[in-house]
C-alpha positions in Angstrom: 34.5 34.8 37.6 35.8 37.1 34.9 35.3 36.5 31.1 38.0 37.3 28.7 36.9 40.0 26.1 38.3 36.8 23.7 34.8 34.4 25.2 32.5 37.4 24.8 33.6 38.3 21.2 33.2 33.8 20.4 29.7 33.7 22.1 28.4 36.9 20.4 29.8 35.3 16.7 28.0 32.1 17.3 25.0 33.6 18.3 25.4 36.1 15.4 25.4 33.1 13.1 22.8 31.1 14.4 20.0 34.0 14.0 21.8 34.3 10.1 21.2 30.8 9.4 17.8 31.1 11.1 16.8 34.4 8.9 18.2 32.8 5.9 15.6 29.8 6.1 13.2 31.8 7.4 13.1 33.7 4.3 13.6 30.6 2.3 10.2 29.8 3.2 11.8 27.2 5.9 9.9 26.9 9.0 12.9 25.8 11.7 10.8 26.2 14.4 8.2 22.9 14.0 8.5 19.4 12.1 5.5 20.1 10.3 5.1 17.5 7.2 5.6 18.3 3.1 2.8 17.7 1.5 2.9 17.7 -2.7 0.7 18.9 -5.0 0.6 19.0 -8.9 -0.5 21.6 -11.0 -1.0 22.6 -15.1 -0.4 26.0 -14.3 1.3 27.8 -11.1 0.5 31.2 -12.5 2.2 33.8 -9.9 3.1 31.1 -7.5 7.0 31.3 -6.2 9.1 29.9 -3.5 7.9 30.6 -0.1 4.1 32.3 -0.7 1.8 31.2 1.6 -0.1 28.5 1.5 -4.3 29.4 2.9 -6.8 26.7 3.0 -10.3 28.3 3.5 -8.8 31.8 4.0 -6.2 30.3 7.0 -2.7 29.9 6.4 -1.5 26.2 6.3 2.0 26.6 5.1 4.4 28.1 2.6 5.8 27.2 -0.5 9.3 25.3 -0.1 10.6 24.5 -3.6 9.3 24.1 -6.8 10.5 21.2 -9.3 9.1 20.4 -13.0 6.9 17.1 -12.7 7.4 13.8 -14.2 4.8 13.9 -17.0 4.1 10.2 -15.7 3.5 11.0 -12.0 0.2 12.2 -11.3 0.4 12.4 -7.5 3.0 12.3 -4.3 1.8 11.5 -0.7 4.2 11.2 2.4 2.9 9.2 5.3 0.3 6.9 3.2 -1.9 4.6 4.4 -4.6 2.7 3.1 -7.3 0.8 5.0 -9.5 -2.0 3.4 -13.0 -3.4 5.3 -14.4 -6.8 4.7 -18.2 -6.7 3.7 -19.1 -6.9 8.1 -17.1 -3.7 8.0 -13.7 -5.9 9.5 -10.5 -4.2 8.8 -8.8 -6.7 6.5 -5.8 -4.8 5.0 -3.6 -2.4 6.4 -1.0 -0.4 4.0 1.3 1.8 5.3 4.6 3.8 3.3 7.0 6.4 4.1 5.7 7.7 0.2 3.5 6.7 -2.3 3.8 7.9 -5.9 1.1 7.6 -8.2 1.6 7.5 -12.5 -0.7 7.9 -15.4 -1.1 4.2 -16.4 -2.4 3.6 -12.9 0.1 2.0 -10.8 1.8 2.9 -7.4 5.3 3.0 -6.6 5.5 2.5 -2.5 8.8 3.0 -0.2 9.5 1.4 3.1 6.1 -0.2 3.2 4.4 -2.4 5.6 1.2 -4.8 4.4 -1.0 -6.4 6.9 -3.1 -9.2 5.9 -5.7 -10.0 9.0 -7.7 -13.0 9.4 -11.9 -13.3 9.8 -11.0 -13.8 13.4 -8.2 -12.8 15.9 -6.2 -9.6 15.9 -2.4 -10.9 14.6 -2.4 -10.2 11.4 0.3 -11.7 8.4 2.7 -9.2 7.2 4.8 -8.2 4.4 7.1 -5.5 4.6 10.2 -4.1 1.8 12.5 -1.7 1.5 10.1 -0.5 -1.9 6.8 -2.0 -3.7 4.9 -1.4 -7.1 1.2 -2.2 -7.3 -0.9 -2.9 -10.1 -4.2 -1.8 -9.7 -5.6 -3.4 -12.6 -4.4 -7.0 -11.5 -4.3 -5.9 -7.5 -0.7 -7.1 -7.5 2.1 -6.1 -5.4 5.6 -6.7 -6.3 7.7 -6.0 -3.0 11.5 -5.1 -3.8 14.8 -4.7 -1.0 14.7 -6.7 2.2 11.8 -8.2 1.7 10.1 -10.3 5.4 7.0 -12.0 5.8 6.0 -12.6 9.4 2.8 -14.7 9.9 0.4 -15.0 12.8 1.3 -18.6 13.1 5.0 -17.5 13.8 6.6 -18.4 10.3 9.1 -15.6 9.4 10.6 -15.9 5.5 13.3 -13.3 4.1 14.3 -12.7 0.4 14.9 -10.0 -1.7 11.8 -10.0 -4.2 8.6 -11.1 -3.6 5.1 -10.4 -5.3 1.9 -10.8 -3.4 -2.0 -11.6 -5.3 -4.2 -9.6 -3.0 -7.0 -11.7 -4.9 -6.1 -15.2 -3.9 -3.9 -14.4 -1.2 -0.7 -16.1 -2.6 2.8 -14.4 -2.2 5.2 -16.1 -4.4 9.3 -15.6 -5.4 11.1 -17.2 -7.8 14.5 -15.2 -5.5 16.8 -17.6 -2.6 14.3 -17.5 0.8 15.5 -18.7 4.4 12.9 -19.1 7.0 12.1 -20.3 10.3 9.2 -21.3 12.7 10.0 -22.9 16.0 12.2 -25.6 15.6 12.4 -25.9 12.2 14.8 -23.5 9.6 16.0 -23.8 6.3 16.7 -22.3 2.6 15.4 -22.7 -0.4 15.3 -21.1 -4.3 11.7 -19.7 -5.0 8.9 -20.4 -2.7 4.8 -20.3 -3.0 3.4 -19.1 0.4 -0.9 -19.6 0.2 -2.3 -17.5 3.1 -5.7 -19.4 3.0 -4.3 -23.0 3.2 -1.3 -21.9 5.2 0.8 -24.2 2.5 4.3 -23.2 1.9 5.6 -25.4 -1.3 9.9 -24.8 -1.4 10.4 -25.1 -5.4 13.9 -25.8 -5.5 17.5 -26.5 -3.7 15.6 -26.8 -0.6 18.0 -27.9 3.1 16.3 -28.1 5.9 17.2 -28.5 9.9 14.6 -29.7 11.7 16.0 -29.2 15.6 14.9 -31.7 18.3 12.0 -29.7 20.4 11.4 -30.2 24.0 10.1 -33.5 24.1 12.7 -34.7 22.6 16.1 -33.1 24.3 16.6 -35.9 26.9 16.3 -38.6 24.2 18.9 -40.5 22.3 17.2 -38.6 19.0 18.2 -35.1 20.5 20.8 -33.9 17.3 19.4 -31.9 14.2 18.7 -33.5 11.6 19.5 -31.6 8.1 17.9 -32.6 5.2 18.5 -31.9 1.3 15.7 -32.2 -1.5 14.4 -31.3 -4.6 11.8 -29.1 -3.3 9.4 -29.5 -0.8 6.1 -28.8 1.0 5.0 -27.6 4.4 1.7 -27.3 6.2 2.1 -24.2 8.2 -0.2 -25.1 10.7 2.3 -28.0 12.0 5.8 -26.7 10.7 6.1 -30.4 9.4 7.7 -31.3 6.1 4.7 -33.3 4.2 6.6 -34.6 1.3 9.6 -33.4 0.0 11.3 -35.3 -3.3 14.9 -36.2 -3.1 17.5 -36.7 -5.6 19.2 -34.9 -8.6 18.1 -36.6 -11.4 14.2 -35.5 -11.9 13.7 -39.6 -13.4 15.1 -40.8 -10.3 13.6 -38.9 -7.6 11.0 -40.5 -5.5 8.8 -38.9 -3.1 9.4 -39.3 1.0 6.7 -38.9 3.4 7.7 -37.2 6.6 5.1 -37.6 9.3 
């Protein structure tokens, strides 16, 4: 097979610009050869430092400089790929954090993005879990707000999604004041605001709460075997059970009466 003098002059250009673009980040201080990670550092004073130096740790070269930027004045510290482990006092991992970035300020507190928390219990492996699209934490009240697509997922196989959510990592309580829907098993529903307590497993629905409580296997070949949907006030649930405990009906707050659901 012959090739055209037309092919051999295209393949030689390509090629030609492939080693220019190459050479051109090369110099840049780019490495296009690995998928090595960035790693930030902050200093008072770069001195001589520019744009693709290299970067020796105990004499050895690590790296090479890729950009440099002016620093917040309030941001004290970037890390990519942060995690954070946390052991109960028998030396059981307890909480797991994990971010795509964490960014650190003056006053103390931590702005996370696409994070993941894992709560896990004094026994079993399946832990609860809280991820968002972003999160601030307070250290000083040990307070997480979580921010964007926020989804709980417990071990007992509730799953709740809203938009805002913050989370006591003292008491354990994750509460929103933003619209939730969640589900577990056969029961699903809405709400506005919710009050989710780890320890007691007690989700309270504050407000606007409908409910559809599906017939579950035991209950498919009986007369009984439609949803029921329900409307309240608010409500409360015992997470162990999925079961409605008492939810108040009615729009007028003097006129509402409490239900028991059993």
């Amino acid at each position: 097979m012959k090739i055209s003098n037309e092919t051999k002059v295209g393949a030689l250009a390509v090629v030609a610009l492939a080693l220019l673009i190459t050479g051109f980040n090369f110099l840049k201080g780019k490495n296009v050869f690995s998928h090595s990670a960035n790693i930030y550092a902050v200093f008072t004073d770069l001195g001589p430092l520019e744009k693709s130096n290299q970067v020796k740790i105990n004499g050895l070269p690590v790296g090479t400089v890729y950009t440099l930027a002016p620093k917040d004045k309030d941001v004290t510290g970037i890390v990519e790929g942060y995690e954070q482990r946390v052991t109960n006092k028998d030396g059981r991992l307890w909480l797991l954090v994990k971010a795509s970035r964490d960014v650190t300020y003056s006053d103390g507190h931590h702005e996370l993005e696409n994070i993941n928390m894992a709560v896990y219990p004094p026994e079993g492996e399946t832990p609860d879990q809280i991820s968002a699209a972003r999160a601030i934490y307070q250290r000083e009240t040990n307070v997480l707000y979580f921010n964007g697509n926020v989804k709980i997922d417990t071990k007992d196989k509730l799953k709740v999604n809203t938009d805002a959510l913050s989370f006591d990592r003292n008491s354990g309580i994750a509460q929103t004041d933003s619209p939730i829907a969640f589900e577990r098993e056969n029961v699903s529903g809405t709400s506005t605001g919710a009050v989710l307590e780890q320890k007691s497993k007690r989700l309270e629905l504050k407000k606007d709460v409908q409910l559809t409580v599906a017939p579950n296997q035991s209950m498919k070949s009986s007369s009984r075997s439609r949803p029921v949907s329900i409307k309240a006030a608010h409500g409360t649930f015992d997470q162990h059970s999925m079961q409605p405990r008492r939810v108040a009906v009615g729009k007028d707050a003097r006129q509402q009466f409490e239900r028991r659901l059993l």
